[in-house]
C-alpha positions, -999 to 999 in steps of 0.1 A, spaced: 124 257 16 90 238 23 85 203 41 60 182 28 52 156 52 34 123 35 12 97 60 -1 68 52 -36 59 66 -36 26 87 -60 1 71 -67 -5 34 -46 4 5 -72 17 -14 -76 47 14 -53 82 2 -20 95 16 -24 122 36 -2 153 25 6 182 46 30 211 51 45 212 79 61 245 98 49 270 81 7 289 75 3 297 40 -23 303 13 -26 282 -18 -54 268 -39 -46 233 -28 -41 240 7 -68 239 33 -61 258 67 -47 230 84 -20 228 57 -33 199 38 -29 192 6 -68 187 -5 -64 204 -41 -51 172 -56 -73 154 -73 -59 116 -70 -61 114 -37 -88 136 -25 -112 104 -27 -108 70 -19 -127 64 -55 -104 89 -72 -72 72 -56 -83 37 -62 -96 43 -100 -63 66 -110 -38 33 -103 -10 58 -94 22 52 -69 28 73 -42 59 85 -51 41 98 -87 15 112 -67 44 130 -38 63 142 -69 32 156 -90 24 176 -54 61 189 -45 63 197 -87 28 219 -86 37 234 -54 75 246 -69 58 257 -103 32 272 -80 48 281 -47 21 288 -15 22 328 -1 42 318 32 20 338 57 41 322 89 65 301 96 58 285 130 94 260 132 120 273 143 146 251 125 126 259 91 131 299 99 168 293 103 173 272 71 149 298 53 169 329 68 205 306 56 187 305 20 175 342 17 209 355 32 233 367 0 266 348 -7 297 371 -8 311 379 -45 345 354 -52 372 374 -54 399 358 -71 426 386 -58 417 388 -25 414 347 -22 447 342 -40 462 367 -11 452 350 17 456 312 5 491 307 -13 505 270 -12 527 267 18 559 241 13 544 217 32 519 197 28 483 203 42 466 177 60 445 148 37 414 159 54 409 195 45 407 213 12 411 255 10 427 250 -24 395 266 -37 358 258 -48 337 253 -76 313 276 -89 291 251 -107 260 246 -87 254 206 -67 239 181 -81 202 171 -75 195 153 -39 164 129 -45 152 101 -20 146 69 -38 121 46 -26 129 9 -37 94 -11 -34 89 -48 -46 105 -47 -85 99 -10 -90 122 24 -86 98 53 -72 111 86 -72 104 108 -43 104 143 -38 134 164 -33 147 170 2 152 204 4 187 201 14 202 239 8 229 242 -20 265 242 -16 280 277 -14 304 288 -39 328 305 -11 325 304 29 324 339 44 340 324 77 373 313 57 372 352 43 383 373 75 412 340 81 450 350 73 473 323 61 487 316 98 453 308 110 444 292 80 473 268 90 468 263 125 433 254 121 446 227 97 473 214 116 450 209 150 420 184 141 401 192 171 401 228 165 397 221 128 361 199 140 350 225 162 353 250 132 341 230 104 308 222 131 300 259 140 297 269 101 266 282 91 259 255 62 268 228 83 243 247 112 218 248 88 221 211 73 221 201 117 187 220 121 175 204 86 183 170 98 163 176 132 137 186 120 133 157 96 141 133 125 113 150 145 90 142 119 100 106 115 97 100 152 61 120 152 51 96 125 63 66 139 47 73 177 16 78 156 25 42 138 31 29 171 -3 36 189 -19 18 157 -2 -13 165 -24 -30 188 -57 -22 170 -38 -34 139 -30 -63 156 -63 -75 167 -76 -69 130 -51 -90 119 -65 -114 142 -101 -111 132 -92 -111 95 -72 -147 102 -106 -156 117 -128 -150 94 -103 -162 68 -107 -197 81 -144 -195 89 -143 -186 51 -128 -217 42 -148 -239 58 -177 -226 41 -168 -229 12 -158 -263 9 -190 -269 23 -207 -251 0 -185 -272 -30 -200 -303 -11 -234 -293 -15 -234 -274 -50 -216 -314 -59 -249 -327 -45 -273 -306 -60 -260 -308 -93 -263 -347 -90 -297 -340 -79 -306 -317 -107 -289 -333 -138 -310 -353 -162 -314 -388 -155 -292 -414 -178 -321 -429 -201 -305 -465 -200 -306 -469 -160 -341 -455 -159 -351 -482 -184 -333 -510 -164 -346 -494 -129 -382 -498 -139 -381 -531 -159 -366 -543 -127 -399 -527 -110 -425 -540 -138 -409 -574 -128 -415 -571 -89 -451 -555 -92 -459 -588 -119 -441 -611 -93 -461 -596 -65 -490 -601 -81 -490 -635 -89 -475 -648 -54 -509 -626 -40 -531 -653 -67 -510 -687 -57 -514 -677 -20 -553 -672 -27 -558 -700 -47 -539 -724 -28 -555 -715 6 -586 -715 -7 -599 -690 21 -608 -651 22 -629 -626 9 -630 -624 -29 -639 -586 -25 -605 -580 -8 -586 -604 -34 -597 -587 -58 -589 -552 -49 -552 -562 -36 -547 -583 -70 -558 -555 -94 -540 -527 -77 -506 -549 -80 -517 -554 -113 -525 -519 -123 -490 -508 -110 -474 -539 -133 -490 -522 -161 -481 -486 -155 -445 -498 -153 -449 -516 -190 -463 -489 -205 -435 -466 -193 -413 -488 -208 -427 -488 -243 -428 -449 -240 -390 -448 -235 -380 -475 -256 -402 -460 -287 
């Protein structure tokens, strides 16, 4: 039995799980010597975990799948829970001896309590434990817990005649002690704390990322807004230079400079009325005001019967 312990990097999704095995020094081609699982193609890369579009729980279950097909030479194992539940595994089950169980177990008249069960046991082997992970609108399988299997017969019930067989069922308490201080139920207690010791290493290490997590979030709201405002100035703008920049409408230039030709011929002629009627100045200056008013008059025209042609 192997634990494979799965963390999830604080910051962006496109970063890799980090996979490592956890109680144990062993030797495999996907192993480094901190116990990391580095072998793995998908997620030994943010590129090659961003480009392969896989779930975590495809890539925990491709990982736990090679590493069963392919099991690591255990060199050590450091936890001491872990040795227990491996030494539980590796020790033999006794043989079921029909004869010898039928001696010690016939039905009594009575009655046994609802809450025990030495009738007898199956020999067909448990079903499959799996952890589901429900995310969003998707099922993702995990990994299987190793959970040890259900033994076919209990060694402790074995050495028990029929009278103690009975007064363990008839006194609960004694009953609960027993049940408790049964090597499969020993082994499933040291399973479950070591799981929990995990969880609660993982989420101290959760934890401590809170507050710089926090003041991202913070800076990211920031710069979210600052975005915002940008951009609608930059939509006001782009509006404007696109006015700017568009080609004229031919019909408003047309009436835009007859409009002009009209004021430069209109100038022109109060500068001559004003002249003639005063019947003062320099004929020199005149001149040069009237023909430059006129000159402008008959740029304008000639604009005109360009656009018009």
């Amino acid at each position: 039995a192997l634990i494979l312990r799965v963390h999830l990097p604080p910051g962006a999704a496109s970063k890799p799980p980090g996979m490592t095995l956890v109680g144990v020094n062993a030797q495999h081609s996907w192993l480094d010597s901190r116990m990391r699982v580095t072998g793995y193609q998908p997620i030994s890369s943010e590129s090659a975990w961003s480009s392969c579009n896989m779930k975590l729980g495809s890539a925990v279950n491709a990982v736990v799948q090679h590493l069963q097909l392919n099991p690591p030479d255990v060199v050590e194992i450091t936890d001491e829970s872990l040795q227990r539940i491996q030494a539980s595994i590796a020790q033999p089950q006794p043989q079921f001896q029909p004869e010898q169980y039928a001696q010690h177990a016939q039905p009594q008249p009575q009655p046994p309590p609802p809450h025990a069960d030495v009738s007898g046991a199956s020999s067909e082997p448990p079903p499959d434990y799996s952890t589901v992970l429900h995310a969003e609108e998707d099922s993702i399988e995990m990994s299987h817990m190793p959970i040890p299997t259900v033994p076919a017969v209990f060694p402790e019930l074995e050495t028990m005649s029929k009278e103690d067989m009975q007064e363990l069922l008839n006194d609960e308490d004694k009953f609960r002690k027993f049940v408790e201080e049964m090597s499969a139920v020993t082994t499933l207690i040291d399973l479950q704390t070591s799981i929990q010791k995990g969880n609660v290493e993982t989420a101290e290490a959760n934890l401590k990322q809170e507050e710089e997590l926090t003041m991202l979030h913070a800076e990211v709201a920031a710069l979210q807004s600052d975005l915002r405002e940008k951009v609608e100035t930059f939509r006001t703008l782009e509006a404007k230079q696109n006015e700017l920049c568009a080609p004229p409408d031919r019909r408003h230039v047309i009436k835009m400079l007859t409009a002009a030709k009209k004021e430069a011929y209109g100038e022109s002629e109060e500068l001559a009325a004003t002249w003639v009627d005063g019947g003062d100045g320099d004929v020199d200056q005149f001149i040069e005001k009237f023909m430059e008013r006129r000159i402008v008059h008959h740029t304008r025209a000639a604009k005109l019967e360009r656009l018009a042609a």
